[in-house]
C-alpha positions in Angstrom: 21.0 -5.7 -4.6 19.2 -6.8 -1.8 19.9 -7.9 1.8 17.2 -10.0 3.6 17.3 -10.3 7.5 14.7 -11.5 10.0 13.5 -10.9 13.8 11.1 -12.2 16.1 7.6 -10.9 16.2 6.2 -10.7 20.1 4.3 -13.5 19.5 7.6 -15.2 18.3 6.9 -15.4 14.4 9.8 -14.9 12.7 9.7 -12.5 9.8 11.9 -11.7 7.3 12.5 -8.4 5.5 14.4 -6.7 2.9 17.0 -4.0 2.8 17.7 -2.1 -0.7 19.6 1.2 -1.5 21.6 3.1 0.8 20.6 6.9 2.4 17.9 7.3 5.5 15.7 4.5 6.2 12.1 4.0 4.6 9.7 1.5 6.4 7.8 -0.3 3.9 4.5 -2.3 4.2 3.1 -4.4 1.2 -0.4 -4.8 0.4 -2.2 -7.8 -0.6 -1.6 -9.3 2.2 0.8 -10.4 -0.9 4.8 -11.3 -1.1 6.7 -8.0 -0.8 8.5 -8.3 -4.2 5.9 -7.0 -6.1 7.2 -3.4 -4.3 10.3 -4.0 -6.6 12.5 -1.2 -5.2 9.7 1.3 -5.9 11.1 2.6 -9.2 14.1 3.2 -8.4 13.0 5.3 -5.0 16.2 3.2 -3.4 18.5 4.9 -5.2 17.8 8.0 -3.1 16.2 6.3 0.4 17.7 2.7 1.8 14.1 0.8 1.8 13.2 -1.5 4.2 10.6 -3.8 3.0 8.7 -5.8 5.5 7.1 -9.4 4.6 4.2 -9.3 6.1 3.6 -12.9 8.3 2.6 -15.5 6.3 3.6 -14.5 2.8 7.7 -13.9 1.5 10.0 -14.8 3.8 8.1 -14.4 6.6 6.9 -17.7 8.6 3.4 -18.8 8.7 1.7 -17.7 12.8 0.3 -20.2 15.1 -2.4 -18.1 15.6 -4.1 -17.0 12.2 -6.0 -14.4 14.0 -2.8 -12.3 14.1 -3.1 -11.8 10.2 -5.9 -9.1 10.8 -4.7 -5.7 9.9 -5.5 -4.0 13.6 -2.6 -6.8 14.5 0.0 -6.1 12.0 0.4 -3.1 13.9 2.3 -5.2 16.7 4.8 -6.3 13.2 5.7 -3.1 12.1 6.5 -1.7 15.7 8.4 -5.3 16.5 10.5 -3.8 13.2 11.0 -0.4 14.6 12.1 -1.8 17.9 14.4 -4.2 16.1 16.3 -1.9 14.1 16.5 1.0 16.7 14.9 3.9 15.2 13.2 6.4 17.6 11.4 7.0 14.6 10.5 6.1 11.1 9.5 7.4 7.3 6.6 4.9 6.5 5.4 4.1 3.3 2.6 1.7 2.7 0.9 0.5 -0.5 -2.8 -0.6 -1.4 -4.1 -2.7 1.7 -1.1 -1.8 3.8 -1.8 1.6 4.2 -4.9 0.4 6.5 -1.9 -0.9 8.5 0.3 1.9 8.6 -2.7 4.7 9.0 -3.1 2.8 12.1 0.8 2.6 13.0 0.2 6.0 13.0 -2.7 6.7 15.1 -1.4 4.4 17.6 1.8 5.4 17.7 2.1 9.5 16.6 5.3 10.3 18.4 7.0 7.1 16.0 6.1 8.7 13.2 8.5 11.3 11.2 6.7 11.1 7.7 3.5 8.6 6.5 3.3 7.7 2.9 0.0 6.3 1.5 0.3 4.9 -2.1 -2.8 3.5 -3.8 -4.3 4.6 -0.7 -7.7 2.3 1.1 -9.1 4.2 3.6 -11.0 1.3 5.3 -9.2 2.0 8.4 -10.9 5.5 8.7 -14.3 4.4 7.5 -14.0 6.1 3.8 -15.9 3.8 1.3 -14.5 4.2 -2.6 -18.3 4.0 -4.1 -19.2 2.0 -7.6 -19.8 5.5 -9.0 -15.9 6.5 -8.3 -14.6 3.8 -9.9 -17.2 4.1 -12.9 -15.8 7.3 -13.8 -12.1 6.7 -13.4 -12.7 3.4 -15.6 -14.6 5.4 -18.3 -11.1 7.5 -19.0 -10.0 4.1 -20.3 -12.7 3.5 -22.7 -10.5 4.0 -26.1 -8.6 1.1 -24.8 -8.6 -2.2 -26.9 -9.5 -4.2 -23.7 -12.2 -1.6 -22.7 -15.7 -3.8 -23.6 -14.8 -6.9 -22.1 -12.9 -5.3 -18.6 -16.1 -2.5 -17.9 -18.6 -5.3 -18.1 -16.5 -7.6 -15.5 -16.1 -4.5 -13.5 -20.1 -3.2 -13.6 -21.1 -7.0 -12.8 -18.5 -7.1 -9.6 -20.2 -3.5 -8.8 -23.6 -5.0 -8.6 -22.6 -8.3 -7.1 -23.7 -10.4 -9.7 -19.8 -11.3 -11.0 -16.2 -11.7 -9.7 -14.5 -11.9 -12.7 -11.4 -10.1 -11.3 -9.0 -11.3 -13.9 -11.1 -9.6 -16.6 -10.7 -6.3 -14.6 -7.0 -6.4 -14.0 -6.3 -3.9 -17.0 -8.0 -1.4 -15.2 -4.9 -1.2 -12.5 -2.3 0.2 -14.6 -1.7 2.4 -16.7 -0.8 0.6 -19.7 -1.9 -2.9 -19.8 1.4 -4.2 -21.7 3.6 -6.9 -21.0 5.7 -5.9 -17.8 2.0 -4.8 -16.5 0.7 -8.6 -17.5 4.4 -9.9 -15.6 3.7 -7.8 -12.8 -0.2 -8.8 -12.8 1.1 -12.4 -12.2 3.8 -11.9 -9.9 1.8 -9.8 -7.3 -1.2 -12.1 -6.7 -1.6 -13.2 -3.3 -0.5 -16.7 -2.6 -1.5 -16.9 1.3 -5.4 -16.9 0.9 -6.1 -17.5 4.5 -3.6 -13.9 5.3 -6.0 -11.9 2.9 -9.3 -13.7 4.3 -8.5 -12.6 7.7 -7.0 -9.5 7.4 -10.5 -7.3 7.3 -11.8 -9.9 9.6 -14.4 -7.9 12.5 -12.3 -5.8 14.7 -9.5 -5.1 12.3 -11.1 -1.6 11.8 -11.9 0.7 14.7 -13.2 4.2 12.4 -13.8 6.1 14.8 -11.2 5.8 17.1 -8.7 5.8 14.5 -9.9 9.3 13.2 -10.0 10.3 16.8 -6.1 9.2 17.6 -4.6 10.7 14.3 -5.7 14.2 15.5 -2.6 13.6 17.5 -0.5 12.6 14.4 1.4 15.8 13.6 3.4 14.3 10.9 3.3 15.2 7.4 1.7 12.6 5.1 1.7 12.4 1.2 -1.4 10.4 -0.3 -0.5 9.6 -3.9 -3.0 7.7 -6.2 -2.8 7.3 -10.2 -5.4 9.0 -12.3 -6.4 5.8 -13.7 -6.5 4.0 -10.3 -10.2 2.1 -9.9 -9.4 1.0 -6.7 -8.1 3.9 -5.0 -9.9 6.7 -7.0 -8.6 9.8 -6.7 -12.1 11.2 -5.1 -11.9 9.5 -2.3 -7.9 10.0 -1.6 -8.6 13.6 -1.7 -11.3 12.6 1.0 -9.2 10.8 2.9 -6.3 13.3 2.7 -8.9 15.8 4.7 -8.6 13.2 7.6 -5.0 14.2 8.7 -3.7 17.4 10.2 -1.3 18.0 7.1 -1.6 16.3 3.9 -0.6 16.5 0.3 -2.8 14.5 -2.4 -1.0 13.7 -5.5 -2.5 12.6 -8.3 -0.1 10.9 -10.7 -1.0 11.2 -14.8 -2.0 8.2 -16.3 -0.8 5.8 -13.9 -2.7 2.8 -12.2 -2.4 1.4 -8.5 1.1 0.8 -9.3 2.3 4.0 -10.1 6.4 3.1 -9.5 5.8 0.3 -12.6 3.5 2.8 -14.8 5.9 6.0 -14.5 9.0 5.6 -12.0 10.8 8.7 -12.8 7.2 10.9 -12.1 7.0 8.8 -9.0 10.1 8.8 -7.3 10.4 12.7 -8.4 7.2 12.9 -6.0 8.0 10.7 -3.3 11.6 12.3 -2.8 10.2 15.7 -2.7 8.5 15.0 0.0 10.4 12.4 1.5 13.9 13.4 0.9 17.1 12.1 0.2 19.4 12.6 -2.4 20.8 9.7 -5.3 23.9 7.2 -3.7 24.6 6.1 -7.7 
């Protein structure tokens, strides 16, 4: 069951967040910019790590900012350190899904020393200037094409490729890996409800590339980059790409899972996450 606190951002938002499972701490950024509970507790990954699950300002829990400008990614930096600070850890295991791994790849080029082990699941790998091309996500969608839904979804997705559609609820199936009804439940509960958060996050000046890539030569902290073979948004080509950016990385690739691998095969991804996280079961 979980616990929800809150704490002041520096610019004096307050933000909420979410403690589940008992065992060493796990930092835990959502994409989206989306309400944290989509995270669940990760498959069950609290049962051997005490997650702590961050609503990101302006969605959850979490109050809306004065400024909206703080909703860019480069600035929920400032959040996830304000966390740190708040629940006195020198330093922190940090997981981040989708969109919020842009966020915690740059937690950990701006702050190496805080970081013990970085976690990157469905990676985007915006932050260090990596772009997942229409011809990745071409060929991971083709390994779906036995699929009922198949016609209908690869035709949304080639028209959003060449910019003459976004029919993005006709491509949903193509994010897990079995388009049944807990993925359909989950499809509905994750959409973003804070569409001026997810405007701004990418907003110019969230992304610095370069400099990024330049400060995570310092990051000496072992990261694990884990995608699902069937993810279309975070193909596996370009997570093993982005895996070459750090000084010590592990790419999994999880069978025949989506960009939600904890919903599509919990057992193969908490197997994965603990091995390289650690942590043992409190149950």
């Amino acid at each position: 069951m979980a616990t929800y606190s809150a704490f002041s951002a520096t610019d004096g938002t307050r933000l909420s967040y979410r403690v589940i499972g008992a065992g060493e701490p796990v930092l835990c950024i959502p994409g989206g910019p989306a309400d944290s509970g989509y995270l669940g507790d990760l498959g069950g990954l609290s049962a051997h790590r005490r997650l702590i699950v961050l609503d990101l300002r302006g969605t959850g829990r979490s109050a809306v900012p004065q400024d909206v400008s703080t909703y860019r990614c480069d600035r929920l930096v400032d959040d996830v350190e304000a966390l740190r600070v708040h629940l006195d850890l020198p330093r922190v295991d940090l997981l981040g899904h989708s969109a919020g791994t842009n966020t915690a790849t740059q937690y950990a080029a701006r702050y190496p020393e805080r970081v013990s082990k970085l976690v990157l699941i469905g990676p985007s790998p915006r932050a260090v200037g990596l772009a997942v091309t229409a011809e990745m996500r071409r060929a991971v969608a083709q390994l779906r094409k036995g699929e009922p839904w198949f016609p209908a979804a690869f035709d949304a997705l080639q028209a959003i490729a060449a910019g003459t559609g976004e029919d993005w609820e006709a491509v949903a199936p193509f994010f897990w890996g079995r388009w049944d009804a807990a993925a359909r439940q989950h499809h509905a509960a994750s959409r973003p409800s804070n569409s001026e958060a997810v405007a701004r996050f990418a907003a110019e000046g969230a992304f610095t590339p370069e400099a990024t890539r330049a400060a995570l030569a310092s990051c000496v902290a072992p990261v694990l980059l884990l995608t699902g073979e069937f993810d279309v948004n975070s193909p596996p080509a370009v997570a093993a790409e982005f895996a070459t950016v750090f000084r010590h990385a592990t790419l999994v690739v999880q069978p025949a899972a989506g960009h939600y691998p904890w919903l599509d095969d919990p057992d193969q991804f908490v197997a994965a996450t603990t091995a390289f996280l650690g942590g043992h079961s409190h149950t």
